[in-house]
RODO-2510 file (C-alpha; in nm, 4 decimals, decimal comma):
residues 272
     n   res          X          Y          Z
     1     x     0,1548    -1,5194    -1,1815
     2     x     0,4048    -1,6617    -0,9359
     3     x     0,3423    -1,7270    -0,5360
     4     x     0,5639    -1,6369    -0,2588
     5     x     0,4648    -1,8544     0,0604
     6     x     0,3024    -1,6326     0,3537
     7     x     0,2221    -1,9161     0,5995
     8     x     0,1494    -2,2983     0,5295
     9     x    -0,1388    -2,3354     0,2866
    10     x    -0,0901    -1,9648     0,1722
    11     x     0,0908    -1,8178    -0,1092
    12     x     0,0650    -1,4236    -0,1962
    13     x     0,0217    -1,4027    -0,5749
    14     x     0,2804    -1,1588    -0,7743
    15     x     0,3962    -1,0456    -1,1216
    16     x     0,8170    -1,0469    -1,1552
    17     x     1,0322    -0,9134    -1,3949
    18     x     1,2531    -1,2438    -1,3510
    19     x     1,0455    -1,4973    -1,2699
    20     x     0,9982    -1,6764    -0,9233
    21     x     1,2294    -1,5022    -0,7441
    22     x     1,3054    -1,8739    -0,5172
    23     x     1,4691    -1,9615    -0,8849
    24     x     1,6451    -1,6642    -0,9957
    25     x     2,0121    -1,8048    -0,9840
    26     x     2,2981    -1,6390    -0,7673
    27     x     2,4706    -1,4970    -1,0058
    28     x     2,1852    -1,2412    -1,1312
    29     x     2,1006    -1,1832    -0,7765
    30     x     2,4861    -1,0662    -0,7642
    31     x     2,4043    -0,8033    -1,0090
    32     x     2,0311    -0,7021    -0,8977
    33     x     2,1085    -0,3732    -0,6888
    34     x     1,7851    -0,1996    -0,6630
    35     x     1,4155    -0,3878    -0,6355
    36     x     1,0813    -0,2249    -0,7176
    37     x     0,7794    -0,3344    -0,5491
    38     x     0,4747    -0,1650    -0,6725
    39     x     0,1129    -0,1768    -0,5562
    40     x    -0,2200    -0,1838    -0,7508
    41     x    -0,4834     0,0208    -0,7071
    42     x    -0,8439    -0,0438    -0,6421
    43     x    -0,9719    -0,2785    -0,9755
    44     x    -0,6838    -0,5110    -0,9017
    45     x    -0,4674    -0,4958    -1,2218
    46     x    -0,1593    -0,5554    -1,0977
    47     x    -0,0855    -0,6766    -1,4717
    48     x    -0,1184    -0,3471    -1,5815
    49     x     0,0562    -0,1745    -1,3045
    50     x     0,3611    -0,4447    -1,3468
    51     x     0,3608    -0,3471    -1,7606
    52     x     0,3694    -0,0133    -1,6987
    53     x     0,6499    -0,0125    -1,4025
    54     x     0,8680    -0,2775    -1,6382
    55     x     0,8307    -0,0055    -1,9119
    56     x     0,9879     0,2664    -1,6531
    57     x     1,2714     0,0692    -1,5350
    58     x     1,3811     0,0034    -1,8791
    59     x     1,4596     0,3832    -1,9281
    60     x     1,6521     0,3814    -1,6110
    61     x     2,0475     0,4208    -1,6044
    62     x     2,1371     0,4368    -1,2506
    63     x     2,1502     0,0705    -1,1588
    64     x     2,2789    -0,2722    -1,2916
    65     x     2,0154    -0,5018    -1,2940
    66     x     1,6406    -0,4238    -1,1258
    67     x     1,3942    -0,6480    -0,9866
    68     x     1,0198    -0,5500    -1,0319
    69     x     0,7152    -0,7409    -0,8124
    70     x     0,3914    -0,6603    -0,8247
    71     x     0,1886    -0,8305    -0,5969
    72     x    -0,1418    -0,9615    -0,6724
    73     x    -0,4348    -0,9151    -0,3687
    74     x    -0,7140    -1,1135    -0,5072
    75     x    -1,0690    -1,0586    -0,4081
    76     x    -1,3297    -1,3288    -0,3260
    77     x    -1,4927    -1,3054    -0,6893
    78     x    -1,1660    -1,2889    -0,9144
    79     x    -1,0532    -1,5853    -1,1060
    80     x    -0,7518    -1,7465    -0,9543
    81     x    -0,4821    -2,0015    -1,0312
    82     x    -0,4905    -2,3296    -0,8891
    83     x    -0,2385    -2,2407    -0,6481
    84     x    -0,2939    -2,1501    -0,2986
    85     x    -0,3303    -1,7969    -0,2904
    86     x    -0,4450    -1,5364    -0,0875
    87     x    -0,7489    -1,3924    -0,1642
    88     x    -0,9701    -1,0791     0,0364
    89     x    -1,3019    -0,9531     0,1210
    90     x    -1,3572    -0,6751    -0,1505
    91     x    -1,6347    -0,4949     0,0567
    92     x    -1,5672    -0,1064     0,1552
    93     x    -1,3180    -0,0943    -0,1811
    94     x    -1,0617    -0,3659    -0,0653
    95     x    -0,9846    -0,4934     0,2935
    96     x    -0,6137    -0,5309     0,2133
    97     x    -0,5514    -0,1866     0,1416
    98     x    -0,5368    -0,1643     0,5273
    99     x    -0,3842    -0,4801     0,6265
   100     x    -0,6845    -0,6756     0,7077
   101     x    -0,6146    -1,0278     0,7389
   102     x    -0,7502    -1,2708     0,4069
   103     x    -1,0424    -1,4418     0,3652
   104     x    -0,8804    -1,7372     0,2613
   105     x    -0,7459    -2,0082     0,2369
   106     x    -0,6003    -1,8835     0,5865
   107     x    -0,6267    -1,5256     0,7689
   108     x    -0,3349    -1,3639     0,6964
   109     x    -0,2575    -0,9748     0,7089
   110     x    -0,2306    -0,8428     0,4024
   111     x     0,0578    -0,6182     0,5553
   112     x     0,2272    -0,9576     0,6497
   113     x     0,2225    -1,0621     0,3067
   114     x     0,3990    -0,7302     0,2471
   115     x     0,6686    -0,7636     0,4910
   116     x     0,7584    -1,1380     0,4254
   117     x     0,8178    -1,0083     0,0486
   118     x     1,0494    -0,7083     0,1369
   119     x     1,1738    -0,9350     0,4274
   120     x     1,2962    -1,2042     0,1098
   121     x     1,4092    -0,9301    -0,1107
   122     x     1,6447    -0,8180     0,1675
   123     x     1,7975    -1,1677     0,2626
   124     x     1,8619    -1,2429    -0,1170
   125     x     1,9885    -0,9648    -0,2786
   126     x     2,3200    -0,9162    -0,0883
   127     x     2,4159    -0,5785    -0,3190
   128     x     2,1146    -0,4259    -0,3136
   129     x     2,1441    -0,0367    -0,2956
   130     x     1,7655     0,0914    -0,3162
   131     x     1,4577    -0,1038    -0,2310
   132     x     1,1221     0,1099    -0,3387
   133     x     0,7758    -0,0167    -0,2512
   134     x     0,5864     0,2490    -0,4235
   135     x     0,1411     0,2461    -0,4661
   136     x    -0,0847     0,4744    -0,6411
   137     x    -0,4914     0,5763    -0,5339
   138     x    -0,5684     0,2322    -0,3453
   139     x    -0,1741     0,1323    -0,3773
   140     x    -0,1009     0,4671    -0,1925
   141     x    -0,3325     0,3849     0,0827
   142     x    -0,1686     0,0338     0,1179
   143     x     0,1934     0,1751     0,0899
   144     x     0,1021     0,4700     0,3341
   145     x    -0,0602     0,2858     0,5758
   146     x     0,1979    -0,0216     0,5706
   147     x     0,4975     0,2105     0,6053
   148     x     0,3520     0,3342     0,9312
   149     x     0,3034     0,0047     1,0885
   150     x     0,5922    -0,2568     0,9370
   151     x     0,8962    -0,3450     1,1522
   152     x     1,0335    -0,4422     0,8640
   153     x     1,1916    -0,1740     0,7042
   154     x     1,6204    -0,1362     0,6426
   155     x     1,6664     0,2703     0,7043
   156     x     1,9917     0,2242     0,4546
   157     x     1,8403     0,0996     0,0968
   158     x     1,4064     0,1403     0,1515
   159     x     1,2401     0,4179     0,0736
   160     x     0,8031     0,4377    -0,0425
   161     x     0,6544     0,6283    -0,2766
   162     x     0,2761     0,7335    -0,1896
   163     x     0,1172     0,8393    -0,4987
   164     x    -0,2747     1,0176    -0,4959
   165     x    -0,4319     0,8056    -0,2155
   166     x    -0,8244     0,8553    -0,1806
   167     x    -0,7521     0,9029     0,1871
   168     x    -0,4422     0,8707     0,4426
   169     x    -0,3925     0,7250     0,8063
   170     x    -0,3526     1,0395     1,0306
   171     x    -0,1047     1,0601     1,3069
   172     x    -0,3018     1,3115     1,5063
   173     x    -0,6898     1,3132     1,5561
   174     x    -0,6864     1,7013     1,4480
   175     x    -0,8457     1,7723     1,0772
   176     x    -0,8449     2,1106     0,8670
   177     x    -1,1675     2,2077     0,8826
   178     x    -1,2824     2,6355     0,8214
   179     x    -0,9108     2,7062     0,8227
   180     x    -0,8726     2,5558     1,1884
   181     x    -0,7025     2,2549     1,2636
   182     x    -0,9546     2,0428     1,5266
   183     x    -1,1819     1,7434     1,5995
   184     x    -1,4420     1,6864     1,3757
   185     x    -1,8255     1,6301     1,5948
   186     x    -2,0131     1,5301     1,3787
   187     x    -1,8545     1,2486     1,2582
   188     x    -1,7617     0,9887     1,5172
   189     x    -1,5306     0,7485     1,3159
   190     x    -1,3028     0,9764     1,1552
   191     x    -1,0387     0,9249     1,3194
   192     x    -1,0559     0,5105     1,3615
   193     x    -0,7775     0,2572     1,1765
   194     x    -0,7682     0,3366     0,8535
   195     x    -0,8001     0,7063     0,8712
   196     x    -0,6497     0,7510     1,1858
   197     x    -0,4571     0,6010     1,4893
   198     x    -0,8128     0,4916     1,7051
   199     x    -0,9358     0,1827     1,8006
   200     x    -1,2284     0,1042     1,5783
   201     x    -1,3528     0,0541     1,2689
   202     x    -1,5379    -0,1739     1,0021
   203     x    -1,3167    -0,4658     0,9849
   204     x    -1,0962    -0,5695     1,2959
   205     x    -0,7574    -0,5473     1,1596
   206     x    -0,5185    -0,7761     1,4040
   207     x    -0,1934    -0,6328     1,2334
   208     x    -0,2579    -0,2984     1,3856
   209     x    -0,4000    -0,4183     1,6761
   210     x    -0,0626    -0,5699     1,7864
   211     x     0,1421    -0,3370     1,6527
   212     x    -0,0529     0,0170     1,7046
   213     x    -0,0637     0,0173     2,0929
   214     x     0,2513     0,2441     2,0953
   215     x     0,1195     0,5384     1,8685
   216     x     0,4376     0,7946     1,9632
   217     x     0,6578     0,5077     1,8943
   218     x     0,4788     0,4277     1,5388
   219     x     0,4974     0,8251     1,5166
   220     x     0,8370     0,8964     1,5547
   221     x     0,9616     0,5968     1,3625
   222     x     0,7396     0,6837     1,0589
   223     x     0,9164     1,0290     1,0559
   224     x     1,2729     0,8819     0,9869
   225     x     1,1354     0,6926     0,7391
   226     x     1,2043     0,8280     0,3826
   227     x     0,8778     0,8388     0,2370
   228     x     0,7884     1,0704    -0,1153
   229     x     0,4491     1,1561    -0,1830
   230     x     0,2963     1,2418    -0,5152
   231     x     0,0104     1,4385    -0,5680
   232     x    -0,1704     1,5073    -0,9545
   233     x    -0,2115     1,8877    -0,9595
   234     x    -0,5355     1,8718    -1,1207
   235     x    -0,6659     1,5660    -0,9268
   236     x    -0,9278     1,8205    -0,8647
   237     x    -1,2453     1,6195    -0,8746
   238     x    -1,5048     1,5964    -0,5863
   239     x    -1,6990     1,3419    -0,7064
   240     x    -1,7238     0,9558    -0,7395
   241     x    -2,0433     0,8990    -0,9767
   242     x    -2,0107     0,8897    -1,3473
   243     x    -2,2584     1,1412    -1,4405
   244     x    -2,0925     1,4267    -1,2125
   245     x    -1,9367     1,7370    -1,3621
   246     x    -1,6796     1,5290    -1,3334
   247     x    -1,5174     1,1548    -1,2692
   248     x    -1,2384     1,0507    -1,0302
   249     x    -1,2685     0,6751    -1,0433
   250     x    -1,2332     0,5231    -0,6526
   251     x    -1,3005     0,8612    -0,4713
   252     x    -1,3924     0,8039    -0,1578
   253     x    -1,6763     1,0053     0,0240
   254     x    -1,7623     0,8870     0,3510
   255     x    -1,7633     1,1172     0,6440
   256     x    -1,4510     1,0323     0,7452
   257     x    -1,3067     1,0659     0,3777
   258     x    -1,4394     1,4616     0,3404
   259     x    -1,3195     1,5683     0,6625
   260     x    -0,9372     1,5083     0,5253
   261     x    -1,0767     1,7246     0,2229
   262     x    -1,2735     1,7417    -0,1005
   263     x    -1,0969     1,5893    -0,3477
   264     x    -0,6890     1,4443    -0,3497
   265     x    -0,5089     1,7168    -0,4272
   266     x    -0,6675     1,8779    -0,1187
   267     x    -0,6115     1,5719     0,1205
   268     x    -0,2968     1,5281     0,0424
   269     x    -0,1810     1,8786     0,0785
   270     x    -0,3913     1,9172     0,4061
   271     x    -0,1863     1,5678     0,5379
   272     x     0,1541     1,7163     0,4782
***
């Protein structure tokens, strides 16, 4: 696990394809025309997620040399190297899925830790063609909701990939519900940060604070943005618990979950 510095005293922990990218020498950099950033999901193995991205990439044939990073968001209970890294509050399925800042060792978004990455990608890689950050279930959330709020984005080479998120940040307080779009009553929070554009929610979340006051502006900037979304066609399940008729792992079933629809497939149709 390597660390990219966020702030003094704070490093965000990632996985890379070529080691600490501070020490990959110029000459590789030369050839490195597309980077990879991918997202782990809920449990945290961005191990796993890195393995199984490094695997992809090695099939590819359309570019010289590519970089994969996956970053690491820690929770207060995992075990960490003796480095400085940033580390969350794991309550309500992981703060940093929607940029809340870090528990320690200093409060940092989690979105920030996001955009200096891409923001050091982009000033290092001076042929770079195609920069992907691309998430799946909890890394969808995260990628969906960060690509609506980050200024740091280059319209030429970035693109995201949003792949079977439990639940998405709306851009309009209306939800499908009978067959008619309209607001929910009888469930007050639906529509706060992270599963809409509102003021509110569990955990204050100062990224969006200073960023969100301008909703039409995050609106119609998030629509030029070139954004893919994958959906499992048999991501079917309605249930979170084990010992249902069936299991999707991470489902989320609040209130404010259900009224986006009963299961993935369903919310993510119902969001495009």
């Amino acid at each position: 696990v390597h660390g990219i510095r966020i702030d003094k005293g704070a490093e965000l922990a990632y996985y890379s394809s070529h080691g600490a990218i501070e020490t990959i020498e110029k000459p590789l950099l030369d050839q490195m025309d597309m980077a990879l950033i991918v997202i782990h999901g809920a449990d945290r193995n961005g191990d796993d997620y890195f393995c199984a991205t490094k695997a992809a990439a090695e099939l590819q044939r359309s570019f010289n040399q590519v970089l994969i990073l996956a970053p690491q968001f820690y929770a207060e209970m995992d075990t960490r190297p003796s480095k400085p890294l940033l580390y969350w509050n794991n309550d309500k399925d992981g703060a940093w899925r929607y940029g809340a800042d870090a528990t320690g060792p200093v409060p940092l978004s989690s979105y920030t830790a996001l955009d200096v990455l891409v923001q050091k990608l982009l000033e290092i890689l001076p042929n770079l063609t195609r920069l992907v950050i691309a998430g799946h279930s909890s890394g969808g959330q995260t990628v969906q909701r960060w690509s609506l709020l980050t200024s740091v984005w280059n319209k030429q080479t970035m693109r995201a990939v949003v792949a079977n998120p439990s639940s998405y940040a709306y851009l309009s307080p209306l939800r499908l519900l009978n067959g008619t779009w309209t607001t929910p009553t009888d469930c007050p929070h639906y529509n706060e940060w992270e599963w809409g554009l509102s003021n509110g929610g569990d955990i204050e979340v100062p990224y969006r604070q200073l960023v969100g006051h301008n909703v039409s502006h995050l609106i119609s900037r998030f629509q030029e943005r070139k954004i893919t979304y994958l959906a499992g066609s048999q991501d079917r399940c309605n249930v979170s618990e084990s010992n249902g008729w069936c299991h999707s792992h991470g489902l989320e079933t609040t209130c404010m979950d259900v009224v986006q629809g009963g299961d993935r497939l369903v919310r993510s149709a119902r969001y495009m």
